[in-house]
N, C-alpha and C positions, 0 to 999 in steps of 0.2 A: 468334240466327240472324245470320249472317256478310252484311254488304249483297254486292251484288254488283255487277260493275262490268262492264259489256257496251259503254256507247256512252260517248263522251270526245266534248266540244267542247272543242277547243281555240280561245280567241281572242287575237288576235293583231294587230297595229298593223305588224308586218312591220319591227319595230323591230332594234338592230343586236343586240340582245338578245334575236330569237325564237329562236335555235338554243337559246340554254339552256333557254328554256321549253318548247321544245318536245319538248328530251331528256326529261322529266318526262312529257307526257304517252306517248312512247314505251314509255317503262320499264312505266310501269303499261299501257299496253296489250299490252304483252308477258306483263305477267308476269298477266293476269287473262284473257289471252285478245279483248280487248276492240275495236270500231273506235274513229275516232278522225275528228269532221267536224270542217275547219277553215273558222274562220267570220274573217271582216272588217268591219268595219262603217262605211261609209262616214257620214259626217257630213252633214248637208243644210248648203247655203247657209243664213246665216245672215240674218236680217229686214235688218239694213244691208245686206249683200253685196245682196240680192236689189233694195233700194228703190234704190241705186246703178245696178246695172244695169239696171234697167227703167226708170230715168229718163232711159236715154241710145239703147235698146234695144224696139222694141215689142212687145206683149205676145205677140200671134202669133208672131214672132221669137224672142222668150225663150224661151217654151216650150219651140220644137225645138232649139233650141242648147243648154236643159238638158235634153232627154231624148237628144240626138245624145251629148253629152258623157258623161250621167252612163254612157250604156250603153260608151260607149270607156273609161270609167275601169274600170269594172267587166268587161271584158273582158282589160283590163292587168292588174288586182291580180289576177284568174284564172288567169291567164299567170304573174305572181309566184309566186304557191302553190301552184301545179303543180309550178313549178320549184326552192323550195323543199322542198317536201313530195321530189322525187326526189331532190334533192343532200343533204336529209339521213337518209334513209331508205338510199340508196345500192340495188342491185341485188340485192341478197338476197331470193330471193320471199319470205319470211315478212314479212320488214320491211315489201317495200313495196304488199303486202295491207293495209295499218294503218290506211291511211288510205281510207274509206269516200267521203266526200262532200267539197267543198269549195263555201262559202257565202259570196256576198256579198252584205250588204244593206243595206238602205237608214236611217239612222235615227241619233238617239241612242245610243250604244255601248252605257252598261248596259243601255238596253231594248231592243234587239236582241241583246244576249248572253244573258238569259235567255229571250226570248221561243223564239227558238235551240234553247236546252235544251228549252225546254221542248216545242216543237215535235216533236224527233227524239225526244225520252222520253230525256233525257239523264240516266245516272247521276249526274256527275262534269264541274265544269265547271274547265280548266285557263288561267290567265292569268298573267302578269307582274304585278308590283306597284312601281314607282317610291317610292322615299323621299321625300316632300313634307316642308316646313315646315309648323310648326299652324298658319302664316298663311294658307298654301296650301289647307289641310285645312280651315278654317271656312268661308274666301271659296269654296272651288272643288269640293272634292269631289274623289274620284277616281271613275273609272270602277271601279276593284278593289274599293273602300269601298261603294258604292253597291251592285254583285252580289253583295256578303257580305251585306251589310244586307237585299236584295230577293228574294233567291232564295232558293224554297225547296228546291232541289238543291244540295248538301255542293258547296264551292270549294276549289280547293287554288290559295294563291297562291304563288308563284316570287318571290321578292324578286329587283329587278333591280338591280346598285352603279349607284352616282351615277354620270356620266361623269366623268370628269375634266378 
């Protein structure tokens, strides 16, 4: 029995390299019929970040200054993938049906990309992959490594070239 391929998460860092990856999940949403939710995942302040700031910051204060902000950030990157999602989709009704949903959340990337799929009943998870060194790769992990390793919905990664 042939799988089938209905929902696409695409995720995405909104890097200079999402148009390439995101022609891949295009493709196969075309060609299976498929939508396509694009997810982002915003990283939380980090324990330093946060004990810096609240040590100059009070806590009352903190709070709404990180929930005034985080919801302005995630109003932006909304605004972002809106506007990519149409500039690379272009006017064409079939194309720009493709895209179903667009996701921002909150979290560490690989557990909020699969949580993602896993949420919408995703067939098919599509991302970028960065070429690391093995020093990279012991000490840090990728976020690409970590959703191959963790999910159990099929990943198709996009190698992304080095900058130069």
């Amino acid at each position: 029995m042939l799988a089938l391929i209905k929902k696409i998460l695409y995720a995405t860092d909104l890097g200079g390299n999402a148009p390439r990856v995101f022609n891949y999940a295009v493709s196969l949403a075309k060609s299976c019929e498929a939508e396509i939710h694009l997810l982002h995942a915003i990283e939380p302040l980090g324990h330093t970040g946060r004990t810096l700031v609240r040590s100059v910051v009070p806590d009352k204060q903190f709070d709404d200054l990180e929930r005034q902000g985080l919801e302005h950030v995630r109003n932006a990157i909304h605004q972002r993938l809106a506007e990519f999602a149409q500039r690379e989709l272009g006017t064409d009704d079939e194309r720009a049906t493709l895209v179903n949903k667009i996701v921002i959340a909150e979290g560490q990337a690989d557990t909020v990309i699969i949580q993602q799929a896993e949420q919408i009943g995703a067939d098919l998870i599509v991302m970028g992959t960065h070429s690391q060194s093995t020093l990279d790769r012991v000490l840090l992990g990728s976020v690409a490594r970590k959703v191959t390793h963790l999910s159990t919905i099929p990943v198709l990664l996009v190698p992304i070239p080095a900058e130069s």
